[in-house]
KOLBA-901919 format. One record per residue (C-alpha): x, y, z; residue in one letter. Coordinates in steps of 0.05 Angstrom, whole numbers, padded with zeros to 5 digits, always signed. Example, Ala and Ser with C-alpha at 12.3 -4.5 7.8 and 13.67 -1.06 7.14 Angstrom:
+00246-00090+00156A +00273-00021+00143S 
//
This chain:
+00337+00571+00130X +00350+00516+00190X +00299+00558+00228X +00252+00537+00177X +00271+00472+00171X +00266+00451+00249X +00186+00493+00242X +00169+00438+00192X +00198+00379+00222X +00160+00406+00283X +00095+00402+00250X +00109+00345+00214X +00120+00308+00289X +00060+00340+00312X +00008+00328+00264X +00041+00253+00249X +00054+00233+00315X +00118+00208+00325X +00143+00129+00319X +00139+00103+00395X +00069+00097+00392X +00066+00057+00319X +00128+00016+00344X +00089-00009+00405X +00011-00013+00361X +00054-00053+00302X +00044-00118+00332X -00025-00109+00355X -00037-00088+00283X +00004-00148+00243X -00026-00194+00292X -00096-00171+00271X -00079-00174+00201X -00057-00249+00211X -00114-00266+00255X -00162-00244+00202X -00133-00304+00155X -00151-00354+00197X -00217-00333+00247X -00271-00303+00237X -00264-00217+00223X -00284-00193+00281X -00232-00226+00321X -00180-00205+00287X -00210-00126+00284X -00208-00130+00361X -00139-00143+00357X -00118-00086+00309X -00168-00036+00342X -00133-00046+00405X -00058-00031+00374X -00104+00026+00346X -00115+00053+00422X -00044+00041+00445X -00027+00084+00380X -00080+00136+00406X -00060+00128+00478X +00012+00142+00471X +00019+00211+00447X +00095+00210+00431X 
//
């Protein structure tokens, strides 16, 4: 049963990515989100698509 358990956690880690990489993109992506309020949308996309590649980048 515990084998099963740590198989799906596994999988859930791999398929998900893990939380490093959304910890460090957050920012990036509230900042973008803020940005968009107040500019023009293509500013503030910039922002979030780069918290997007640091998400991407960092594979843990």
């Amino acid at each position: 049963m515990i084998k099963y358990f740590l198989i799906g956690i596994f999988i859930a880690i791999t398929f998900n990515g893990c939380i490093v990489g959304d910890a460090v993109a957050l920012p990036f992506r509230v900042t973008g989100a803020v940005v968009n309020v107040v500019t023009p949308d293509i500013v503030g996309d910039s922002i979030t698509t780069t918290g997007d590649a640091i998400d991407t980048a960092i594979p843990f």
